[in-house]
Backbone bond lengths (Angstrom), bond angles and torsions (degrees), N, CA, C in turn:
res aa  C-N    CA-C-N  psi(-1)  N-CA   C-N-CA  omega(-1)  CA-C   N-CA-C  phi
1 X - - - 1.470 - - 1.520 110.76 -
2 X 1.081 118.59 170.77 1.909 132.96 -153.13 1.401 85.10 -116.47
3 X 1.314 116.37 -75.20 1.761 125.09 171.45 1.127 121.35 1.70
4 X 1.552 138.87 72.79 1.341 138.33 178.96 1.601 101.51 144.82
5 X 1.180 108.45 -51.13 1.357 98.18 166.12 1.525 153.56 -65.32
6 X 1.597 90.56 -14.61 1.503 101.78 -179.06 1.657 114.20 -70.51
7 X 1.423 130.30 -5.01 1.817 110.25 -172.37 1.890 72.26 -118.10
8 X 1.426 141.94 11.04 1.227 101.27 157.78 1.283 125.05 -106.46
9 X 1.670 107.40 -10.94 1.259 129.65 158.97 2.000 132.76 -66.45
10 X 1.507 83.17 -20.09 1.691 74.85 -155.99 1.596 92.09 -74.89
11 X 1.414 131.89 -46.75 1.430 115.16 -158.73 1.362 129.08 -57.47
12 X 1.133 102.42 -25.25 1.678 128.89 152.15 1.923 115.78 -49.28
13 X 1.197 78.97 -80.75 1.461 97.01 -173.74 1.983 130.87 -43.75
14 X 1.906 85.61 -24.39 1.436 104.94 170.56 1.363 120.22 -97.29
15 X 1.168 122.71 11.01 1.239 124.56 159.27 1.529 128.13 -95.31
16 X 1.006 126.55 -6.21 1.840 161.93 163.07 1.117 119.45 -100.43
17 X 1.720 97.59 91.75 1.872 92.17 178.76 1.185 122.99 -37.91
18 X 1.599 115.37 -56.09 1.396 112.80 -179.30 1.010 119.53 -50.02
19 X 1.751 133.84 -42.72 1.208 126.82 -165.76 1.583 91.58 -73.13
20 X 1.019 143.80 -43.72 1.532 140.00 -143.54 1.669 106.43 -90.23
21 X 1.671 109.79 -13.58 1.364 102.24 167.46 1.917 98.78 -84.98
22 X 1.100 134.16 -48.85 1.414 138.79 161.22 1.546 110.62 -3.21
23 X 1.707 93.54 -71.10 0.874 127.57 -177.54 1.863 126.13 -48.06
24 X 1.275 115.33 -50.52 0.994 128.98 141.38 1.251 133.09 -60.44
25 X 1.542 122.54 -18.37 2.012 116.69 156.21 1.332 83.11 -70.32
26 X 1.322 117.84 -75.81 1.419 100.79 -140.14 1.647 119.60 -63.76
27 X 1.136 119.98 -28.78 2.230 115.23 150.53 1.205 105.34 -52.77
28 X 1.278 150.10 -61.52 1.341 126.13 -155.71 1.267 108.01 -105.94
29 X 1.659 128.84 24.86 1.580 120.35 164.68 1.797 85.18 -108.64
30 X 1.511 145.64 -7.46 0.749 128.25 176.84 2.107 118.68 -93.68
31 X 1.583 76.37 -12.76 1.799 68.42 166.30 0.861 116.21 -131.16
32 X 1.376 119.33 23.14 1.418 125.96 -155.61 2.193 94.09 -60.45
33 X 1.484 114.51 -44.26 1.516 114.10 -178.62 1.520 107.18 -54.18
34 X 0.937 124.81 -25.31 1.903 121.48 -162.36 1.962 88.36 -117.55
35 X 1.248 131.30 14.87 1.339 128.11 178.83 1.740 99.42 -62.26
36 X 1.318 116.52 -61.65 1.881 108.26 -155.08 1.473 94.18 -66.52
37 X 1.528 117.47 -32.73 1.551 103.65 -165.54 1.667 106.73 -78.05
38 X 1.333 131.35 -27.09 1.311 125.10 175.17 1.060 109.21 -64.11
39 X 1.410 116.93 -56.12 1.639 99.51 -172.48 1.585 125.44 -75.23
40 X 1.484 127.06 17.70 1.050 138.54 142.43 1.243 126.19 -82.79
41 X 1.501 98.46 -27.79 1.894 74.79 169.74 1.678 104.81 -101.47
42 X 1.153 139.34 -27.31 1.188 144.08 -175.39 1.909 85.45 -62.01
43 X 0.718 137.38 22.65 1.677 122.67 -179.92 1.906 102.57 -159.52
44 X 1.516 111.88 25.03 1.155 113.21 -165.88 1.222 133.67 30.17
45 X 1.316 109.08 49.78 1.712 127.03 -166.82 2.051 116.38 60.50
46 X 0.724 89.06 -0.71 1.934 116.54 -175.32 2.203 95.46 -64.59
47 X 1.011 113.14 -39.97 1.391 114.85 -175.64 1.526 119.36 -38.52
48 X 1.626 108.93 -76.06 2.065 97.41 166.68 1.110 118.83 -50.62
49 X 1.729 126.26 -42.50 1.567 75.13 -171.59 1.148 100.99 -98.85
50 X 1.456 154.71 92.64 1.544 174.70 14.74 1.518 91.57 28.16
51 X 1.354 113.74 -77.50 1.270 122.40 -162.38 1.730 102.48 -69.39
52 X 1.436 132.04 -24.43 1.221 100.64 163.13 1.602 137.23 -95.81
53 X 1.310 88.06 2.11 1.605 118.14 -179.07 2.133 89.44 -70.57
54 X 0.699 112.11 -40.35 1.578 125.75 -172.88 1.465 111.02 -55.11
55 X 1.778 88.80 -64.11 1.498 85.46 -165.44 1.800 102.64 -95.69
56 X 1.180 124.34 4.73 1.641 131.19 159.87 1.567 79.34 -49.38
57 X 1.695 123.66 -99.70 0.960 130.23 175.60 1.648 140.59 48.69
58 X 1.906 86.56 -72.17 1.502 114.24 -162.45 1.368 105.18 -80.64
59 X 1.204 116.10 144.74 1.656 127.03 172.87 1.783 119.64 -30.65
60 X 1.426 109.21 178.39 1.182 97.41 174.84 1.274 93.39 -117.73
61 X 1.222 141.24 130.66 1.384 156.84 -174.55 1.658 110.85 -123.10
62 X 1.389 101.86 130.95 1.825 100.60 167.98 1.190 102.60 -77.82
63 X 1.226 120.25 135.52 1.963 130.64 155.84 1.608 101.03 62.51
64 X 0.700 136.83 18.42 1.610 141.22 173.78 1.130 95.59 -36.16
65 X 1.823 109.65 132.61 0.959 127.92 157.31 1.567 118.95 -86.50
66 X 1.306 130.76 120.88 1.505 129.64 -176.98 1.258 129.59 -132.06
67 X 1.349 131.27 131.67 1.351 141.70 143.85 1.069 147.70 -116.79
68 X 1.433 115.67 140.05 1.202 140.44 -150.55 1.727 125.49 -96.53
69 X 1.190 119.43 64.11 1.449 128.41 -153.22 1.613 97.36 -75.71
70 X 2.062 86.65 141.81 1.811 101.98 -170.51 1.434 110.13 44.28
71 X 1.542 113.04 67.96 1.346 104.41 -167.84 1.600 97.77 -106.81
72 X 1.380 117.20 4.50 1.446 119.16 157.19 1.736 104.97 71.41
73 X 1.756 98.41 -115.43 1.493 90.53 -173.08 1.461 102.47 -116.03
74 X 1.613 115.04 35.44 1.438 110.94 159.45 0.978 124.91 105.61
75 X 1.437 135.91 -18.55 1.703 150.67 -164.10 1.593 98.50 -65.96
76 X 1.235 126.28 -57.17 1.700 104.80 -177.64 1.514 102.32 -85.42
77 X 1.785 143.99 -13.81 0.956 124.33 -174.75 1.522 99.29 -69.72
78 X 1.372 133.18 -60.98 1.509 119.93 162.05 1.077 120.08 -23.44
79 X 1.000 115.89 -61.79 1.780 110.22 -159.36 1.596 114.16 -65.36
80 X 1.444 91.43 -11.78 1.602 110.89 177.28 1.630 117.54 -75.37
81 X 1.416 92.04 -53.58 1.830 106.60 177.14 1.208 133.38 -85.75
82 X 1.992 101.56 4.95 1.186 113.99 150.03 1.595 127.03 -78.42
83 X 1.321 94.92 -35.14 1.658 110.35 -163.76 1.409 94.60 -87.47
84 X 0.998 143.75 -2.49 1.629 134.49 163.66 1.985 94.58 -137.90
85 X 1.160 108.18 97.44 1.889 109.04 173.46 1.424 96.78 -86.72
86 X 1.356 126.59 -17.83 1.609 106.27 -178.13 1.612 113.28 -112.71
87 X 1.852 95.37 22.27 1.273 95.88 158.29 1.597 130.74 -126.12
88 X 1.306 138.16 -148.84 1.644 113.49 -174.35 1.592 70.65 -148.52
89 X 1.955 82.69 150.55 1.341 131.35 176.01 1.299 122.22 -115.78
90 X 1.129 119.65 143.16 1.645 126.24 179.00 1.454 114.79 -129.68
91 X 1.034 115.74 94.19 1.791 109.43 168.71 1.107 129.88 -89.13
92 X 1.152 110.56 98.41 1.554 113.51 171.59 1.449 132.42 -91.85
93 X 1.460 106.81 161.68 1.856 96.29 -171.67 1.835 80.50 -153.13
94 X 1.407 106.06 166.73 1.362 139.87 157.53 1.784 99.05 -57.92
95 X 1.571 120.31 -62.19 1.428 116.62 -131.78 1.635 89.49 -107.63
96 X 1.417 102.28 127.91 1.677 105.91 158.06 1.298 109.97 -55.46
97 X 1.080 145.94 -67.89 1.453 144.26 175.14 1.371 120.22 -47.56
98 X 1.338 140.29 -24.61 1.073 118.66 128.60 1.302 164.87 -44.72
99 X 1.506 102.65 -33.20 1.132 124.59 143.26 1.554 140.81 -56.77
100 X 0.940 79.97 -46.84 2.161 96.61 164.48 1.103 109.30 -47.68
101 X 1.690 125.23 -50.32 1.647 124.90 176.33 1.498 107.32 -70.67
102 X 1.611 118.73 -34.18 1.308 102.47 -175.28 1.708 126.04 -57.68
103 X 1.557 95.47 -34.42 1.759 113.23 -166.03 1.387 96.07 -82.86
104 X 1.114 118.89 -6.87 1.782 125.27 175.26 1.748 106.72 -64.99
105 X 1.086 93.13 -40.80 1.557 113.02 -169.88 1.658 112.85 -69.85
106 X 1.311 122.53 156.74 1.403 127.92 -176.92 1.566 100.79 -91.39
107 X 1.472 101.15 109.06 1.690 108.62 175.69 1.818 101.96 -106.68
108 X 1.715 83.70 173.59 1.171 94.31 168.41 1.496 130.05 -85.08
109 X 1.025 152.03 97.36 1.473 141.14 -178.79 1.184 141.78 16.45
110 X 1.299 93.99 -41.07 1.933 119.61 -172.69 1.665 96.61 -98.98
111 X 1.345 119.18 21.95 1.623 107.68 169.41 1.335 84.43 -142.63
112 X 1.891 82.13 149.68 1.826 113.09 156.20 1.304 101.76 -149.16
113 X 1.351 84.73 157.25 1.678 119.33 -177.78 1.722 93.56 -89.31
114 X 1.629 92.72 150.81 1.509 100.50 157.69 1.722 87.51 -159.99
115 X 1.594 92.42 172.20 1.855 114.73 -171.93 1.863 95.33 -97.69
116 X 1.376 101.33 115.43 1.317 89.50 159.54 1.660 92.33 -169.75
117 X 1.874 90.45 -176.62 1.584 112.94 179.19 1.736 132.65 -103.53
118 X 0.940 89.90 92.11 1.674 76.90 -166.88 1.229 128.73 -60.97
119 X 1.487 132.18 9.06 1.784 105.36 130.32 1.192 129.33 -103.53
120 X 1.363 109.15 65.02 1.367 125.16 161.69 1.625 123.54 -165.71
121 X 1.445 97.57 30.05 1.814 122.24 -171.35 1.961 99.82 -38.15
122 X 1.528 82.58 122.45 1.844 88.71 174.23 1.653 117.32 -93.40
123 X 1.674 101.02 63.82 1.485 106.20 172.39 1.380 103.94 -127.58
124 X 1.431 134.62 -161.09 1.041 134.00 170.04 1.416 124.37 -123.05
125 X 1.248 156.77 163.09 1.179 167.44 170.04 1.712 104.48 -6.98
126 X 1.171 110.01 109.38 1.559 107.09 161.29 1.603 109.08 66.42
127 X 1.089 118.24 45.60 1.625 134.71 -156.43 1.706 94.46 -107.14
128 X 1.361 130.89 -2.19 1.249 130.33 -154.56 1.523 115.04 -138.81
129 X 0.885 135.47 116.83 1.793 120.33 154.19 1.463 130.17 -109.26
130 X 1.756 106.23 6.42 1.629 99.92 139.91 1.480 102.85 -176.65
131 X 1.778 89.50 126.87 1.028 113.94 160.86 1.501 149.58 -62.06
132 X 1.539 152.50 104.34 1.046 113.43 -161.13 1.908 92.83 -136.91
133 X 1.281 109.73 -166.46 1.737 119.67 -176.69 1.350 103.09 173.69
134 X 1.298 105.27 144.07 1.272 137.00 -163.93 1.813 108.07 -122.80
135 X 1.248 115.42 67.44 1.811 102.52 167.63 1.513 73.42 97.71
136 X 1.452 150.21 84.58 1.689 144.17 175.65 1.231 85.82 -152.43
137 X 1.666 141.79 -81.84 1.016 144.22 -100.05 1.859 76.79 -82.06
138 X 1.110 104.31 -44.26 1.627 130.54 -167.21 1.600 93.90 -37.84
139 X 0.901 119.70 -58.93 1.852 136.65 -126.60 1.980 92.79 -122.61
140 X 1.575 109.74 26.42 1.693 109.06 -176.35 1.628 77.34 -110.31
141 X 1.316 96.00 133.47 1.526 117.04 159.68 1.614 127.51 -63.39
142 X 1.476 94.75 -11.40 1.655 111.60 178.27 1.351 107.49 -173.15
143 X 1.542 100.48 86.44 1.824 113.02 173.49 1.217 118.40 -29.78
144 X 1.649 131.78 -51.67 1.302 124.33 179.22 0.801 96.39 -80.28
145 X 1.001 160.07 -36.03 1.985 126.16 -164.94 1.111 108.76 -76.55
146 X 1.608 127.24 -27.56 1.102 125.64 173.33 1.423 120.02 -77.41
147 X 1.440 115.59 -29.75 1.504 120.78 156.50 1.063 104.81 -57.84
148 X 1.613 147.99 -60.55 1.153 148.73 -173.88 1.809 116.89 -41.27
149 X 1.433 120.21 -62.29 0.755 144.91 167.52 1.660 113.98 -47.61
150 X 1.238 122.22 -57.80 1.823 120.79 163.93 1.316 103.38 -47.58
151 X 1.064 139.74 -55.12 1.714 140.96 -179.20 1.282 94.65 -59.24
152 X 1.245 136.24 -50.75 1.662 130.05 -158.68 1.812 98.23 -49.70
153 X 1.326 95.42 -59.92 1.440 118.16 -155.11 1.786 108.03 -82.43
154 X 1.410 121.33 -17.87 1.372 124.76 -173.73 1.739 112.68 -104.36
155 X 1.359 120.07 125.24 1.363 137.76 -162.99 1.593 101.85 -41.97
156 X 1.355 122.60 141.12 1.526 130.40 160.69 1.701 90.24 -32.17
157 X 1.606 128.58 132.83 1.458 133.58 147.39 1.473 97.65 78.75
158 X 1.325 139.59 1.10 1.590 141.89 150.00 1.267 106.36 -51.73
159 X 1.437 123.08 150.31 1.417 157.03 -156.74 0.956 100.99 -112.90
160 X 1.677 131.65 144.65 1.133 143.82 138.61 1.039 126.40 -146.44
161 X 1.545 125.32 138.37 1.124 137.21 -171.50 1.292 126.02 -152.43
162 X 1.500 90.19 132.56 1.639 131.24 -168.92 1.799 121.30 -87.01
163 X 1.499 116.98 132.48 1.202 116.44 -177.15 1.988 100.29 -128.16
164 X 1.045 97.86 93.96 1.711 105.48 -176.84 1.088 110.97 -134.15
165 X 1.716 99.52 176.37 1.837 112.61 176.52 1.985 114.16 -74.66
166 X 0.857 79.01 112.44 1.815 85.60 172.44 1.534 116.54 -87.52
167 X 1.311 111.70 131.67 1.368 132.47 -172.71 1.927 116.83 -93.85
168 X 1.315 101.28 86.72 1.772 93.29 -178.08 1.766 113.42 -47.06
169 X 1.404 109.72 157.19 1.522 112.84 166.78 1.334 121.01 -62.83
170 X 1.986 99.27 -29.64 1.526 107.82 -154.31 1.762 103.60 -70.78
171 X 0.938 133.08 133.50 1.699 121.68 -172.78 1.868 103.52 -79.90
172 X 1.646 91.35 -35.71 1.802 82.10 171.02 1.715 119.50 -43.41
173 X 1.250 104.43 -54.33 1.434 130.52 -165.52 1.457 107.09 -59.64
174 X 1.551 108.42 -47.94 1.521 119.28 170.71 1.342 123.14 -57.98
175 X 1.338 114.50 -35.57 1.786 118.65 158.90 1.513 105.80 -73.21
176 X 1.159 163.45 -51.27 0.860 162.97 80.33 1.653 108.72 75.32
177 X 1.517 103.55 -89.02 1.611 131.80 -173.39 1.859 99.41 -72.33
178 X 1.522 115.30 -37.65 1.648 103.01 177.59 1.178 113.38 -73.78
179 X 1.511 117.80 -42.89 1.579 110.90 -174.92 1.241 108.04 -76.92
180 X 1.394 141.22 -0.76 1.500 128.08 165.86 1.659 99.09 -80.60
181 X 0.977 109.48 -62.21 1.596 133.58 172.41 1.926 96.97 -31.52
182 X 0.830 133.07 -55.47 1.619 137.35 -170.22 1.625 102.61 -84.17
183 X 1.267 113.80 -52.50 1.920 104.45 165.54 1.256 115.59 -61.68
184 X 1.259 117.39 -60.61 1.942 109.75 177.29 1.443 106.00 -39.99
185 X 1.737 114.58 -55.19 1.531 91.17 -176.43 1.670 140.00 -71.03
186 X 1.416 91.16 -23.27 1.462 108.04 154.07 1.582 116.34 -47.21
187 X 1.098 131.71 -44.45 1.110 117.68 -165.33 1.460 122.49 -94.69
188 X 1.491 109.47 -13.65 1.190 125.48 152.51 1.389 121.58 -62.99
189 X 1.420 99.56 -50.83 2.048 102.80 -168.28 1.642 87.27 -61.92
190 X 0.947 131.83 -10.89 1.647 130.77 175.20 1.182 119.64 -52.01
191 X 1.368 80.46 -87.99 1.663 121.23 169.66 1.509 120.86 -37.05
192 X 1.568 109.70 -42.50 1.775 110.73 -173.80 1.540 105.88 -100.79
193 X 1.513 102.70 -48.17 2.058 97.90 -177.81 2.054 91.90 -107.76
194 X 0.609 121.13 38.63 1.595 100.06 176.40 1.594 136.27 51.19
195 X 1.886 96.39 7.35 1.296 100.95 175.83 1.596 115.02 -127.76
196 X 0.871 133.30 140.26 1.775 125.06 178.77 1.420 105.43 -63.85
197 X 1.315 126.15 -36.19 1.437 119.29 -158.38 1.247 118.33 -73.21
198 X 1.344 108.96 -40.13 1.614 123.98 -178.71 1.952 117.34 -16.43
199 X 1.425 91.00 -38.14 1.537 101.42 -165.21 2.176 106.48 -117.83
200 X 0.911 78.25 16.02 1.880 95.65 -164.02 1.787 97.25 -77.46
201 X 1.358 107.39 -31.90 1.713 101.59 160.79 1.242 136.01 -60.06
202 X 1.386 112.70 -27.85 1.528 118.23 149.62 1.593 111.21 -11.31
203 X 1.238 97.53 -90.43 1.611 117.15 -156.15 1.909 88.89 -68.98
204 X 1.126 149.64 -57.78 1.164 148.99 -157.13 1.980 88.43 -60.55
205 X 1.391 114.49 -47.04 1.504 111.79 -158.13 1.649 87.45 -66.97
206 X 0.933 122.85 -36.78 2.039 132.35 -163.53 1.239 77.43 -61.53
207 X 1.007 119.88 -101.54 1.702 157.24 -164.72 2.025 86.63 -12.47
208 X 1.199 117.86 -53.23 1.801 98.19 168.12 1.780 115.43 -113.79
209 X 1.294 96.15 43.89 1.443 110.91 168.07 1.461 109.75 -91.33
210 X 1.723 139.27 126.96 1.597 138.92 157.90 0.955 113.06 4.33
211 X 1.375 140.35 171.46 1.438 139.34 144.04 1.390 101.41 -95.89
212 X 1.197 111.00 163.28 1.700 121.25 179.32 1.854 108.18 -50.44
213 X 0.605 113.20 -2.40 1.712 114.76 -172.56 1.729 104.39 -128.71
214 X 1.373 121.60 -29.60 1.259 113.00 160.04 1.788 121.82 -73.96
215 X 1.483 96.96 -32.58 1.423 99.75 172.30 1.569 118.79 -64.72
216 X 1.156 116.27 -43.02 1.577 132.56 150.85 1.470 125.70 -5.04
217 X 1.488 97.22 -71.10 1.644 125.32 166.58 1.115 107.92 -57.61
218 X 1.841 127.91 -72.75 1.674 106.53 173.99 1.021 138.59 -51.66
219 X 1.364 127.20 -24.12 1.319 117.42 159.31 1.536 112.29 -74.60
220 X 1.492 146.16 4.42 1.078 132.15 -157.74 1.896 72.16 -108.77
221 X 1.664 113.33 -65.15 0.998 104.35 159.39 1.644 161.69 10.90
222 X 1.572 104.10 -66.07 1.169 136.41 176.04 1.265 115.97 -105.98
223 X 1.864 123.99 12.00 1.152 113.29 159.41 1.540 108.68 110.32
224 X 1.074 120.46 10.16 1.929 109.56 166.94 1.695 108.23 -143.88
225 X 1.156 97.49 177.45 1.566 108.89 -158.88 1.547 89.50 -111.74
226 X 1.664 124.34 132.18 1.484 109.11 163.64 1.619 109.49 -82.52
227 X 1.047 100.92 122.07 1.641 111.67 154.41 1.320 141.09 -30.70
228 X 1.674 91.89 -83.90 1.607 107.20 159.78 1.643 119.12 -154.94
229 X 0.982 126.91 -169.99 1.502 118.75 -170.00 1.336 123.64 -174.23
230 X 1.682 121.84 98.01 1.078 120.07 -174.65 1.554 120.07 -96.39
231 X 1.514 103.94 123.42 1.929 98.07 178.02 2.024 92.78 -83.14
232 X 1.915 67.62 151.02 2.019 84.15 175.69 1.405 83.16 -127.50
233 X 1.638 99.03 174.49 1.503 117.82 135.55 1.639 99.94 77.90
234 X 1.378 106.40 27.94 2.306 109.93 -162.29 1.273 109.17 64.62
235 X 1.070 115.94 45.73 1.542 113.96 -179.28 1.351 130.48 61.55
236 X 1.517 107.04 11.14 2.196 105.18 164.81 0.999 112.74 -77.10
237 X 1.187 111.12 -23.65 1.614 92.67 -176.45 1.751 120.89 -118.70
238 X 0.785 137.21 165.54 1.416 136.75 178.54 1.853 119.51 -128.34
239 X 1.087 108.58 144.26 1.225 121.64 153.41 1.444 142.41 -92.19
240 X 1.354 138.98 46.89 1.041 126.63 -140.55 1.737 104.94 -114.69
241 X 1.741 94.25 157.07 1.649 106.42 -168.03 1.800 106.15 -120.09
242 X 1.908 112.84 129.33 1.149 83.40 -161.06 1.334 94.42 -139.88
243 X 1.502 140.89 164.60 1.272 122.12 -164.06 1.500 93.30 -148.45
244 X 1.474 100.51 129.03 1.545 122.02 178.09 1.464 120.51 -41.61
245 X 1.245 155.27 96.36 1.353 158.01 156.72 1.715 115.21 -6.27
C-alpha cells in the first residue's frame, strides 16, 4: 500500500518532475474510488457547481473542438460535451484508474477519454478551441511547459479555462489558507483511508504553488490574456478565463 507514505514522500517528491508525475499516479490511482466524494466534501459540497459556473463561462463556439486536461473522473469533460453536442471533447488525465471511473460514467457521445500528459500533449499545433482543467494547473510538475504546451495546442484567440487553488500574496493569509487546507485534509485522509497523510500534499503542493499575481505573469508570460477571474472558497481557489494571444 502507498497509504502512509505520501506526507513523507511528497516534499521530496515535488520537487522532481519525474518524481512528482509518479507521484501523482500513484495519489490519484490510490483514490481515484473515493475521488468525487472527497472533493465534495473537501469543498463543502461547493465543487460542481465551481465546475459549472466554469464551463457556463466559456464562449459560444460552433463545433468546438475541446479538451479537458486532468479531467479525472469526468465532471467538467461532461459538462463540456453537453454544452457544445455538435462539438467533440477529449478528456484527458495522467491516471489509468481514473479514467476507468470516468468511462464508468454515462457520457455524452461526442466525448472520449484518453491517458495522457499534458506537457507533452500528442496533438498538433492549434488542434483546440477550448481548453479547460479542473485542479491541473496545480498538479503540473512544471507550470510553464505546461502553460507552454496549452498555447502550442490551443487555436490563435481560443479560450481556456481553469478551476484551481489560488495562492494569496498576503503571507499571513498564506499560513492561514495551508493550515486549514492541511487539517481538513487530515481529517479526511482519516476518515476515508485511515490515514491523515494521504491528502497532506495538498497544502505542501500549494505551499510551492505562484501566488495569484505571479500566476498572472505566467500566463501573461506564456502567451494569453486573462479574461476574467472569480475567487471562491475565501479566495483558495479561483476561477479563471483566459484567451490565447
Amino acid at each position: 500500500m502507498i497509504i502512509g507514505k505520501f506526507n513523507l514522500q511528497s516534499q521530496t517528491r515535488l520537487l522532481d518532475q519525474a518524481q512528482k508525475i509518479q507521484l501523482n499516479k500513484d495519489l490519484f490511482t490510490e483514490v481515484a474510488a473515493k475521488y468525487d466524494l472527497v472533493t465534495r466534501l473537501l469543498s463543502f459540497g461547493r465543487d460542481h457547481s465551481w465546475k459549472v459556473y466554469l464551463v457556463r463561462t466559456l464562449p459560444s463556439v460552433q463545433n468546438p473542438k475541446c479538451l479537458d486536461l486532468a479531467c479525472g473522473t469526468g465532471d467538467i469533460s461532461r459538462l463540456i460535451a453537453k454544452k457544445y453536442p455538435e462539438g467533440s471533447c477529449v478528456g484527458l488525465d495522467l491516471t489509468e484508474e481514473m479514467l476507468k471511473f470516468a468511462q464508468e460514467k454515462s457520457s455524452p457521445c461526442n466525448l472520449d477519454y484518453v491517458q495522457g500528459n499534458m506537457q507533452s500533449l500528442a496533438y498538433p499545433d492549434e488542434a483546440f478551441d477550448l481548453i479547460t482543467g479542473g485542479y491541473a494547473l496545480r498538479n503540473s510538475p512544471n507550470l510553464d511547459l505546461s502553460l507552454k504546451e496549452i498555447k502550442r495546442v490551443l487555436k490563435v484567440g481560443g479560450v481556456a479555462g481553469f478551476l484551481d487553488f489560488s495562492k494569496s500574496s498576503n503571507k499571513y493569509y498564506q499560513k492561514i489558507c495551508l493550515f486549514v487546507l492541511r487539517l481538513w485534509g487530515t481529517f479526511w485522509g482519516v476518515i476515508l483511508h485511515g490515514d491523515g497523510d494521504i491528502y497532506g500534499y495538498l497544502a505542501d503542493s500549494l505551499e510551492k504553488y505562484p501566488t495569484r499575481d505571479e500566476l498572472h505573469k505566467k500566463f501573461s508570460d506564456n502567451g494569453f490574456i486573462l479574461l476574467r477571474e472569480k475567487l471562491v472558497f475565501g479566495g483558495m481557489l479561483a476561477i479563471s478565463v483566459l484567451r490565447r494571444k
